[in-house]
mmCIF file of the N, C-alpha and C atoms, coordinates in Angstrom:
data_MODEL
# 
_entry.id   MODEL 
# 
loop_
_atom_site.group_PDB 
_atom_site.id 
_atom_site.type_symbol 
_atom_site.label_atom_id 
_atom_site.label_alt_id 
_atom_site.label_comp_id 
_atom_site.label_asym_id 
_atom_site.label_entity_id 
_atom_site.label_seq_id 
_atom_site.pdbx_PDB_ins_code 
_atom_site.Cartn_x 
_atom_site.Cartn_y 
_atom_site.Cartn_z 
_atom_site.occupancy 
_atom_site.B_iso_or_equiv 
_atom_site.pdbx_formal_charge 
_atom_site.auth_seq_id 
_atom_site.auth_comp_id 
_atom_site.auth_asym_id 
_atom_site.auth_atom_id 
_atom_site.pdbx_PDB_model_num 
ATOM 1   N N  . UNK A 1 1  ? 26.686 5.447  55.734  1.00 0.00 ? 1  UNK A N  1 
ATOM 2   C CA . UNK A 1 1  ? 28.084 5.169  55.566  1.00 0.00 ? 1  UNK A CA 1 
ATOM 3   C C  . UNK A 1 1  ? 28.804 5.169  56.913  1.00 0.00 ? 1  UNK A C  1 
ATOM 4   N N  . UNK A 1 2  ? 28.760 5.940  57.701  1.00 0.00 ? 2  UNK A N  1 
ATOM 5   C CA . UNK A 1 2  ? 28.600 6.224  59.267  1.00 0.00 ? 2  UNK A CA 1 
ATOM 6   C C  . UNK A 1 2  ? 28.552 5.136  59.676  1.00 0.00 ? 2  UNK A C  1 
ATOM 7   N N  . UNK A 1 3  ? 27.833 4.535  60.092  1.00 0.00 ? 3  UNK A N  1 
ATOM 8   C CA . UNK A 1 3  ? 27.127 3.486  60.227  1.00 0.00 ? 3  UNK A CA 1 
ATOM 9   C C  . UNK A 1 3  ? 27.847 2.329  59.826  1.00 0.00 ? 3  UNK A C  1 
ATOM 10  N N  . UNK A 1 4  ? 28.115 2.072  58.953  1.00 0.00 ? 4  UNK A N  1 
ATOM 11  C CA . UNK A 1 4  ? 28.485 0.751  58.120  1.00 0.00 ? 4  UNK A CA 1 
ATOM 12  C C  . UNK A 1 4  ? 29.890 1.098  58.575  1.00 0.00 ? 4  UNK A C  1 
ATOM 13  N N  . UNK A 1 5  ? 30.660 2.004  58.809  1.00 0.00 ? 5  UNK A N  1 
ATOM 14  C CA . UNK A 1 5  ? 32.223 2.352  59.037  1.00 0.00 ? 5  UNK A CA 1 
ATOM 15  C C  . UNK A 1 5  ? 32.429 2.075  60.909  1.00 0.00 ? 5  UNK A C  1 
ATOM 16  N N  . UNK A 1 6  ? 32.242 2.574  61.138  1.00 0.00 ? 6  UNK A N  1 
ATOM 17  C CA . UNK A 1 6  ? 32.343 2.468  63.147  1.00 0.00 ? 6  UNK A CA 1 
ATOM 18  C C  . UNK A 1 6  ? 31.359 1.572  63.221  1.00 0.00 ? 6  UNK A C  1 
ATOM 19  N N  . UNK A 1 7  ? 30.031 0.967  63.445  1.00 0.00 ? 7  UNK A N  1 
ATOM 20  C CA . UNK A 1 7  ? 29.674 0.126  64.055  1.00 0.00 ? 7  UNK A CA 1 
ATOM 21  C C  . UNK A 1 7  ? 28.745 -0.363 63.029  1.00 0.00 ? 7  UNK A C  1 
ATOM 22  N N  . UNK A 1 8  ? 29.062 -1.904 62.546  1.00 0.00 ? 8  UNK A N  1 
ATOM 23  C CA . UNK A 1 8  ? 28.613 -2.537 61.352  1.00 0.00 ? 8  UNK A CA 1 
ATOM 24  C C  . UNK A 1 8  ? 27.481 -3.378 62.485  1.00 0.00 ? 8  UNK A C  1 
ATOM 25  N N  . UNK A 1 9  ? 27.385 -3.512 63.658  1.00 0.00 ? 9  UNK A N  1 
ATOM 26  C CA . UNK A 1 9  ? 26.312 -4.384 64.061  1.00 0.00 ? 9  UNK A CA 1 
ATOM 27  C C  . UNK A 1 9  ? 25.626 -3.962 64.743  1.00 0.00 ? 9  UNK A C  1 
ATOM 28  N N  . UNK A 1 10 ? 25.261 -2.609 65.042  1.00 0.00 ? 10 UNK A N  1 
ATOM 29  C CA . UNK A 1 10 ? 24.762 -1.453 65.282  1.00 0.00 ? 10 UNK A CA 1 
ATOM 30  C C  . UNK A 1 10 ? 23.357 -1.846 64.534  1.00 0.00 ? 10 UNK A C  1 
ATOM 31  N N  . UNK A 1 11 ? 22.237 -1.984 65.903  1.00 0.00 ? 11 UNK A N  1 
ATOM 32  C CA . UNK A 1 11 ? 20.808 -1.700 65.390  1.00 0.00 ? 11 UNK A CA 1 
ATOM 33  C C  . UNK A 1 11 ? 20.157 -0.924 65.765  1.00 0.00 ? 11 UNK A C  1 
ATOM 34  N N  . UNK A 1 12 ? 19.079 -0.272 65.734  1.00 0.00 ? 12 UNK A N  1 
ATOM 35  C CA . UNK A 1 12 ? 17.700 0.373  66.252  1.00 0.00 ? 12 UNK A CA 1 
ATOM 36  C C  . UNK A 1 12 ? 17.426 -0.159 67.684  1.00 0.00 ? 12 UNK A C  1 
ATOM 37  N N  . UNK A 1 13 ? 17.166 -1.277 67.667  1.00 0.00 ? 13 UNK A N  1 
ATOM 38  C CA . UNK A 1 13 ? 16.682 -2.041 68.366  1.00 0.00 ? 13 UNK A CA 1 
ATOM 39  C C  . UNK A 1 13 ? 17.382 -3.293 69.752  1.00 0.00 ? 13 UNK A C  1 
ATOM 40  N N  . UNK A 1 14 ? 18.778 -2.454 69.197  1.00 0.00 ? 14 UNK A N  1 
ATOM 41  C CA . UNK A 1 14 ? 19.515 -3.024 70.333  1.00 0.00 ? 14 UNK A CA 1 
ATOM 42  C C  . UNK A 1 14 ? 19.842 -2.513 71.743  1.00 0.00 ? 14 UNK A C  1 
ATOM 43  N N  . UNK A 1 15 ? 20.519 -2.726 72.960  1.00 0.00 ? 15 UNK A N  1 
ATOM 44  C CA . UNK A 1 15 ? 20.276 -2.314 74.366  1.00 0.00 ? 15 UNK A CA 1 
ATOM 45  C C  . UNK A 1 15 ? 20.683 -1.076 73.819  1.00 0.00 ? 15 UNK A C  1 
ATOM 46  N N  . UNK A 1 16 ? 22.554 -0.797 73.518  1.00 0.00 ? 16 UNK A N  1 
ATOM 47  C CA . UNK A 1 16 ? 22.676 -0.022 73.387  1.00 0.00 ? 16 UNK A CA 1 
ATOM 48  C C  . UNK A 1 16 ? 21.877 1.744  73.285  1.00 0.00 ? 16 UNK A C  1 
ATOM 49  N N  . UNK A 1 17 ? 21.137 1.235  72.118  1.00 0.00 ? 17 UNK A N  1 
ATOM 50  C CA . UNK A 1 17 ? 20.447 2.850  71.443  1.00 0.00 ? 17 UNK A CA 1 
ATOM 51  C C  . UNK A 1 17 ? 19.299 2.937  72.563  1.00 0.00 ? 17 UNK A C  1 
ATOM 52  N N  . UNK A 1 18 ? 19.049 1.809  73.179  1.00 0.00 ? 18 UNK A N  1 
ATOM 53  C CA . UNK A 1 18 ? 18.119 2.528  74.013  1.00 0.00 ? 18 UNK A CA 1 
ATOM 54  C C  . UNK A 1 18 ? 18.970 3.118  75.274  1.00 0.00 ? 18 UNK A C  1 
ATOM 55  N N  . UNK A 1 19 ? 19.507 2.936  75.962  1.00 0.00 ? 19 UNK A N  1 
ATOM 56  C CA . UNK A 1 19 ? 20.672 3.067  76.944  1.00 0.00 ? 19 UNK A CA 1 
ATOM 57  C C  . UNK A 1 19 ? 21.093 4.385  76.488  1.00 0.00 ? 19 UNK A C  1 
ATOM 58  N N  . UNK A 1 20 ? 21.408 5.059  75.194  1.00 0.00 ? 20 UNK A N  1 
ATOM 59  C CA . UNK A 1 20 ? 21.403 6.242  74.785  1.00 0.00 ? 20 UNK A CA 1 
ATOM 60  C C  . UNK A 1 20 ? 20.474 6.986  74.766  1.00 0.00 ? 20 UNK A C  1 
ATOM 61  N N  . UNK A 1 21 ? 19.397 6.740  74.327  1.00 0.00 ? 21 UNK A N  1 
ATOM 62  C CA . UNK A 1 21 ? 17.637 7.643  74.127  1.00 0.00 ? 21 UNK A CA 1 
ATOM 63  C C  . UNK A 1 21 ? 17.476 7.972  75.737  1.00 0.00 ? 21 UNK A C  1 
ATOM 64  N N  . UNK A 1 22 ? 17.991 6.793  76.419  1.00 0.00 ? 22 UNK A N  1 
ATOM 65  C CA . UNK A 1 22 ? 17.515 7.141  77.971  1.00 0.00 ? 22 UNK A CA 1 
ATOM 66  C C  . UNK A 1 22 ? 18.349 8.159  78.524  1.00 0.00 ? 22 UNK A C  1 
ATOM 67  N N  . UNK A 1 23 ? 19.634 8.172  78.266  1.00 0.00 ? 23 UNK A N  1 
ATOM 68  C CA . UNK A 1 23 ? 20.538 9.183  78.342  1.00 0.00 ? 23 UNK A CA 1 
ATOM 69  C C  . UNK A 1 23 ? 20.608 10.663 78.210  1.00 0.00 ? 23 UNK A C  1 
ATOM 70  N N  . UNK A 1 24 ? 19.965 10.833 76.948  1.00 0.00 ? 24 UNK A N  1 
ATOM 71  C CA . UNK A 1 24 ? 19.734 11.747 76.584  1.00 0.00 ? 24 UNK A CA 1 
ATOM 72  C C  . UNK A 1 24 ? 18.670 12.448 76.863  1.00 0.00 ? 24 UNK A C  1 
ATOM 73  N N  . UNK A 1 25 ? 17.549 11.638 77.560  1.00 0.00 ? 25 UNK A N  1 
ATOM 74  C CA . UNK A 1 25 ? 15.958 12.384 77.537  1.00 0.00 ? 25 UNK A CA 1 
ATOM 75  C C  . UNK A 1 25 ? 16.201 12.803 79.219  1.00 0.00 ? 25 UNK A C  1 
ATOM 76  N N  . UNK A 1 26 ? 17.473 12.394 79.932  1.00 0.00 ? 26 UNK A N  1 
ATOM 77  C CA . UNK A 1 26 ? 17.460 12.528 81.035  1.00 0.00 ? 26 UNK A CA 1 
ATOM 78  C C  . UNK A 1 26 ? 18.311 14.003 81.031  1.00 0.00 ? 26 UNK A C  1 
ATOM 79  N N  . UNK A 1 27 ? 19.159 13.710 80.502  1.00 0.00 ? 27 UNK A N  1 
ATOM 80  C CA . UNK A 1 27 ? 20.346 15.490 80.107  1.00 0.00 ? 27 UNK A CA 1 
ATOM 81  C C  . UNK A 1 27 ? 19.053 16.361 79.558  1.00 0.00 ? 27 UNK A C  1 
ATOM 82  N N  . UNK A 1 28 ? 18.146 16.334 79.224  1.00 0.00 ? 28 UNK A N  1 
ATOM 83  C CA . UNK A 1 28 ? 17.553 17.000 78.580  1.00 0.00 ? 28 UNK A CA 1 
ATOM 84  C C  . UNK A 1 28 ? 16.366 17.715 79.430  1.00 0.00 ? 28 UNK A C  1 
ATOM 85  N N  . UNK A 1 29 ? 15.673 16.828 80.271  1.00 0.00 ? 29 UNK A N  1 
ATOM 86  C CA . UNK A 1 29 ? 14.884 17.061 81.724  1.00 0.00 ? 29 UNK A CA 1 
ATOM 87  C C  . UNK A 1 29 ? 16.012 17.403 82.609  1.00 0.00 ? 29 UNK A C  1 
ATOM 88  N N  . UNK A 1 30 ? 17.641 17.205 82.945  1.00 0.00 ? 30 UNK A N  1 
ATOM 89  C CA . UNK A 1 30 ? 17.926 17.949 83.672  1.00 0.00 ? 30 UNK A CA 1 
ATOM 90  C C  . UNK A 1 30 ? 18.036 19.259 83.162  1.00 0.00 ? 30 UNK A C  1 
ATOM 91  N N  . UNK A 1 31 ? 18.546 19.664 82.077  1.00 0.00 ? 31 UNK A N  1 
ATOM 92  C CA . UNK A 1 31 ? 18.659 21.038 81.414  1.00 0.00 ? 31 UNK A CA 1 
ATOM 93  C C  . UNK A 1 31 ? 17.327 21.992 81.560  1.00 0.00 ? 31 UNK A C  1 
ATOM 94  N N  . UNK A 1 32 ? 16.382 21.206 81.290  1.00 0.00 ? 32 UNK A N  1 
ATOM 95  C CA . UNK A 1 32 ? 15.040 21.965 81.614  1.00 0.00 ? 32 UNK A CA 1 
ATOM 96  C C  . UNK A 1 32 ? 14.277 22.660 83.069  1.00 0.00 ? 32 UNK A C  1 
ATOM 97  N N  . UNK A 1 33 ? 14.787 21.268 84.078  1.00 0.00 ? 33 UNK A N  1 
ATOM 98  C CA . UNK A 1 33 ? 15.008 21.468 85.558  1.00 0.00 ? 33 UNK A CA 1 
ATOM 99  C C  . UNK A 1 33 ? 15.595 22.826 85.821  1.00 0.00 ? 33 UNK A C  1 
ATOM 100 N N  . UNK A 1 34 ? 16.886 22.719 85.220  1.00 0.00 ? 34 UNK A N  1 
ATOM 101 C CA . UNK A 1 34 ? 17.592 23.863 85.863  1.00 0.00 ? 34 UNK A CA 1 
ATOM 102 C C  . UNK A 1 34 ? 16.972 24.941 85.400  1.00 0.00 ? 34 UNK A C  1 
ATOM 103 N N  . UNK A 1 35 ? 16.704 25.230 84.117  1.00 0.00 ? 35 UNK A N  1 
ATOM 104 C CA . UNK A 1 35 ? 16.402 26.590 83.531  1.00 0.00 ? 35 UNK A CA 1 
ATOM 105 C C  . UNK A 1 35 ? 15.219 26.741 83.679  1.00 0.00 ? 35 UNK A C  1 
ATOM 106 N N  . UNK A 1 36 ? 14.561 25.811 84.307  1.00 0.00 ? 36 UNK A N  1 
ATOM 107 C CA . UNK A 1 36 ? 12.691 26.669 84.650  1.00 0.00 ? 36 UNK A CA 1 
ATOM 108 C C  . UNK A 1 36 ? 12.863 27.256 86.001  1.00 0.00 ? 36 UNK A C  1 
ATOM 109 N N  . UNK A 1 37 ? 14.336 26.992 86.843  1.00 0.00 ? 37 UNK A N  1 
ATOM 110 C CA . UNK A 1 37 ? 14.214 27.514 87.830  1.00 0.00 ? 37 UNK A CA 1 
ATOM 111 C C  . UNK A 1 37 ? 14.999 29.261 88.175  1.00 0.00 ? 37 UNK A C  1 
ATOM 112 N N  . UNK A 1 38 ? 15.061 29.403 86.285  1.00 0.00 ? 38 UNK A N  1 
ATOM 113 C CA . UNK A 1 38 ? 15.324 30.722 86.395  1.00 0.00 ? 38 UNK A CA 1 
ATOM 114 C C  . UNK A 1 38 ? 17.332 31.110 85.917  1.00 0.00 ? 38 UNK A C  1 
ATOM 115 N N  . UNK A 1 39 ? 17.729 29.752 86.765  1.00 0.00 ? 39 UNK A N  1 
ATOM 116 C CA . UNK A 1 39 ? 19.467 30.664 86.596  1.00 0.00 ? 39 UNK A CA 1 
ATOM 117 C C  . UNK A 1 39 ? 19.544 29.758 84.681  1.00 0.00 ? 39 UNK A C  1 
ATOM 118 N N  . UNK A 1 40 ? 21.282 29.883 84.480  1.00 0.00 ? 40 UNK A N  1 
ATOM 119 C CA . UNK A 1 40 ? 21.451 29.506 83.218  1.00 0.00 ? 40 UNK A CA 1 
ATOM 120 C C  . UNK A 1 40 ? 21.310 27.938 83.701  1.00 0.00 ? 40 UNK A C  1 
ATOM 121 N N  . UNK A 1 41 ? 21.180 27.455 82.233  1.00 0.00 ? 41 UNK A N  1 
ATOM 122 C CA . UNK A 1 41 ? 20.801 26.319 82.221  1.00 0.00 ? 41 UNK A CA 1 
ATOM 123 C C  . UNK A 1 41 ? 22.489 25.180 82.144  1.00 0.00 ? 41 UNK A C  1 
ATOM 124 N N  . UNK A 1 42 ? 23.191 25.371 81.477  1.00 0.00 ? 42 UNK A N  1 
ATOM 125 C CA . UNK A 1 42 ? 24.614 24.998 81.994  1.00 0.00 ? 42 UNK A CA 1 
ATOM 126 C C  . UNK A 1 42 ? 25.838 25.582 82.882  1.00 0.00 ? 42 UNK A C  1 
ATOM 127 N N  . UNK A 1 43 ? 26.461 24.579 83.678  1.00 0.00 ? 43 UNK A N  1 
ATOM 128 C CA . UNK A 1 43 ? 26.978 24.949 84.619  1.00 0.00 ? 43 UNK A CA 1 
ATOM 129 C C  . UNK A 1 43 ? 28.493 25.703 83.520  1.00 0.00 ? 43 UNK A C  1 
ATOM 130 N N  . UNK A 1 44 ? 28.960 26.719 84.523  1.00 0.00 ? 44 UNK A N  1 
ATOM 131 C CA . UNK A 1 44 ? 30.542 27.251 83.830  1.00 0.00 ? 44 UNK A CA 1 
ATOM 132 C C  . UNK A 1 44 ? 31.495 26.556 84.374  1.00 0.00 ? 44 UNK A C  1 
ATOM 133 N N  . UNK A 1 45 ? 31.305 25.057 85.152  1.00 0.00 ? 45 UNK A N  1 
ATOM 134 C CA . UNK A 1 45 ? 32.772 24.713 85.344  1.00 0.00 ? 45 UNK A CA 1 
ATOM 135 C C  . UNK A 1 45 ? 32.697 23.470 84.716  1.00 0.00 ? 45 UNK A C  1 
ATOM 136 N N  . UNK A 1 46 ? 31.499 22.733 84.350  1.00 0.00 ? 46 UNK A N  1 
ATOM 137 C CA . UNK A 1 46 ? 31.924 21.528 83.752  1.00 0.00 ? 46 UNK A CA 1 
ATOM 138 C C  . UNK A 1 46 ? 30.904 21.938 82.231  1.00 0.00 ? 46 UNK A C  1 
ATOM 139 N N  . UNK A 1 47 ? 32.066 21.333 81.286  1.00 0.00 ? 47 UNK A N  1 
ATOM 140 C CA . UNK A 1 47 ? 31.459 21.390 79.906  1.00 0.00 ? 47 UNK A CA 1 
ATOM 141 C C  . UNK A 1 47 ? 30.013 20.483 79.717  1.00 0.00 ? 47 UNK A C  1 
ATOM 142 N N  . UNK A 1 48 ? 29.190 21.340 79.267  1.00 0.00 ? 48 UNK A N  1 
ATOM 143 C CA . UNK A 1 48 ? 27.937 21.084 78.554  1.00 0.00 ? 48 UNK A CA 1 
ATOM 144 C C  . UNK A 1 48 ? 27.525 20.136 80.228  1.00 0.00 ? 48 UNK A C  1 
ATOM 145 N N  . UNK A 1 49 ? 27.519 20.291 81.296  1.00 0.00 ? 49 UNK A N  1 
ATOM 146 C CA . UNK A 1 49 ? 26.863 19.787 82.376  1.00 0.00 ? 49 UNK A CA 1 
ATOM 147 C C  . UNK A 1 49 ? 26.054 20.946 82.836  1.00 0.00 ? 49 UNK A C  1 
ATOM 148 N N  . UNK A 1 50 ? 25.398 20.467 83.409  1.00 0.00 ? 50 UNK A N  1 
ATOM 149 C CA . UNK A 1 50 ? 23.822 21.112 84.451  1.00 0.00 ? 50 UNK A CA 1 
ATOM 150 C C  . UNK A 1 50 ? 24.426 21.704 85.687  1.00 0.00 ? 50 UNK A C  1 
ATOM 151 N N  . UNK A 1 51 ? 23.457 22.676 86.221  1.00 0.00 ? 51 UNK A N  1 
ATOM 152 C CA . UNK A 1 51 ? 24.319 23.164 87.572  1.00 0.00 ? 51 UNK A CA 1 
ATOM 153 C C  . UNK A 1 51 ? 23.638 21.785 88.362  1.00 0.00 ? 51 UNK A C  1 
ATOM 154 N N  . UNK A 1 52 ? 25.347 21.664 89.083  1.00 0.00 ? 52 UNK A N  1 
ATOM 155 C CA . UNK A 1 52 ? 25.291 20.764 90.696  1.00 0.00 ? 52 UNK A CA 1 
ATOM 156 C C  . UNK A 1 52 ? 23.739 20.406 91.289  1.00 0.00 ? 52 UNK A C  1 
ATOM 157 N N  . UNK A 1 53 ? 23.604 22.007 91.796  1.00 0.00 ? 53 UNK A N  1 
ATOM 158 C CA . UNK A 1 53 ? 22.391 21.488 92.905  1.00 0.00 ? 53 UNK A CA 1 
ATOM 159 C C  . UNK A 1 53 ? 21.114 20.648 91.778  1.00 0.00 ? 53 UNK A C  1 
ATOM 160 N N  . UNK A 1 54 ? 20.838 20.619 91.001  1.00 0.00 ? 54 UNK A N  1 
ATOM 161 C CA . UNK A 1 54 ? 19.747 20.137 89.840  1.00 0.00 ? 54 UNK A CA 1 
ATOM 162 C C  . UNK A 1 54 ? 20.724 18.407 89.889  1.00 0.00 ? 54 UNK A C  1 
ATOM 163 N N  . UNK A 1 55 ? 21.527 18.095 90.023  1.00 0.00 ? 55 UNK A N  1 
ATOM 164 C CA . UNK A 1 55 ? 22.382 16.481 89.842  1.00 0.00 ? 55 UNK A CA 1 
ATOM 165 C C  . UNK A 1 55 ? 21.829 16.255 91.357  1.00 0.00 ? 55 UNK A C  1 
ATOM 166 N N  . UNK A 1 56 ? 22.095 17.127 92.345  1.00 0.00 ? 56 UNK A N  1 
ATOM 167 C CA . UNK A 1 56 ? 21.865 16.389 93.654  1.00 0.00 ? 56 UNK A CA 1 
ATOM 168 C C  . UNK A 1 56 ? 20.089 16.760 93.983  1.00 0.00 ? 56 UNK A C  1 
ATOM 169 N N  . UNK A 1 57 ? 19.423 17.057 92.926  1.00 0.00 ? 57 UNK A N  1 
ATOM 170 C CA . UNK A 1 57 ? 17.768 17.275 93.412  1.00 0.00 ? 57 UNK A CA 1 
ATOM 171 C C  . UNK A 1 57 ? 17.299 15.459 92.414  1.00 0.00 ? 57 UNK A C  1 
ATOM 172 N N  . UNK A 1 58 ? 18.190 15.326 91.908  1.00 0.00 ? 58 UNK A N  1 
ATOM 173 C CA . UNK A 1 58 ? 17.701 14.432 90.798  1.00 0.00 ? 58 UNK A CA 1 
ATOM 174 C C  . UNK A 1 58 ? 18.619 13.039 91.032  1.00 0.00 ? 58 UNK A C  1 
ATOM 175 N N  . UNK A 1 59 ? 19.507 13.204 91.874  1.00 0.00 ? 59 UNK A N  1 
ATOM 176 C CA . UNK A 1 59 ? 19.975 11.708 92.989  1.00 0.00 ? 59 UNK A CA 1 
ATOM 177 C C  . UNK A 1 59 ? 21.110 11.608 92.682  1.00 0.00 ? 59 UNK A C  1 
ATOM 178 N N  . UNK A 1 60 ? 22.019 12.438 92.552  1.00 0.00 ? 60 UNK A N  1 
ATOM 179 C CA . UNK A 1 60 ? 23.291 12.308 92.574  1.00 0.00 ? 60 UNK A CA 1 
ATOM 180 C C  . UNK A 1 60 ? 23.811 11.875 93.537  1.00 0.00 ? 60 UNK A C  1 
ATOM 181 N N  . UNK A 1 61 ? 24.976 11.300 94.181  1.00 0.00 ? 61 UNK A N  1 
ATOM 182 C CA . UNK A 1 61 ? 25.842 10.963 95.464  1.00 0.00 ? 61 UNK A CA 1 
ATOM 183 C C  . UNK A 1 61 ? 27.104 11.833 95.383  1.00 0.00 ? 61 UNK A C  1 
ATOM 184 N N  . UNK A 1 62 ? 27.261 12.487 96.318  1.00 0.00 ? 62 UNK A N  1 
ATOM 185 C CA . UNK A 1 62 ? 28.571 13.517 96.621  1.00 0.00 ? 62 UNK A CA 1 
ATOM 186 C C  . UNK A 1 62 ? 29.524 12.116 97.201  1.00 0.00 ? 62 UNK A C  1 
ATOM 187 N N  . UNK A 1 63 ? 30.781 11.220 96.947  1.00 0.00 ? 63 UNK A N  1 
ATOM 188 C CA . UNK A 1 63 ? 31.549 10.978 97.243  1.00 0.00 ? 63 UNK A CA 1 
ATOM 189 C C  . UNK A 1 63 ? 31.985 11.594 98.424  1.00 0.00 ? 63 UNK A C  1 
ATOM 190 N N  . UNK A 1 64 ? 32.917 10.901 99.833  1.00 0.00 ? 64 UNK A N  1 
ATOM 191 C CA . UNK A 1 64 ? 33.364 11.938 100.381 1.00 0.00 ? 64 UNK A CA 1 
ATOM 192 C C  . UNK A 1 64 ? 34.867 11.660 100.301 1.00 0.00 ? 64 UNK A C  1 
# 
C-alpha cells in the first residue's frame, strides 16, 4: 500500500533501489569501521553519522 501511495513507478530493479542498497551497505561498513576500532560506533554531534576520522579514512574531502 506504501508503495502504491508515494511511489507508483517504483521497481526492484530500477537505478534508484540500487543507488540505495549501495548506500546503505556503505553506512553500514562505515559503522563497522569505526566500532572494530574500539570507540562508539556513532558520532555525538551529527545524528546517526560515523565518527569524522572513519569519513576521512574512507575518502571524504574537508572543504576549506
Amino acid at each position: 500500500m506504501w508503495k502504491l501511495t508515494f511511489c507508483p513507478g517504483f521497481k526492484v530493479f530500477s537505478a534508484v533501489f540500487f543507488i540505495a542498497i549501495i548506500q546503505i551497505v556503505v553506512y553500514i561498513i562505515e559503522l563497522a569501521h569505526t566500532k572494530s576500532s574500539g570507540l562508539k560506533a556513532l558520532n555525538e554531534n551529527f545524528f546517526l553519522g560515523p565518527q569524522l576520522w572513519t569519513l576521512q579514512e574512507m575518502g571524504m574531502r574537508m572543504p576549506y
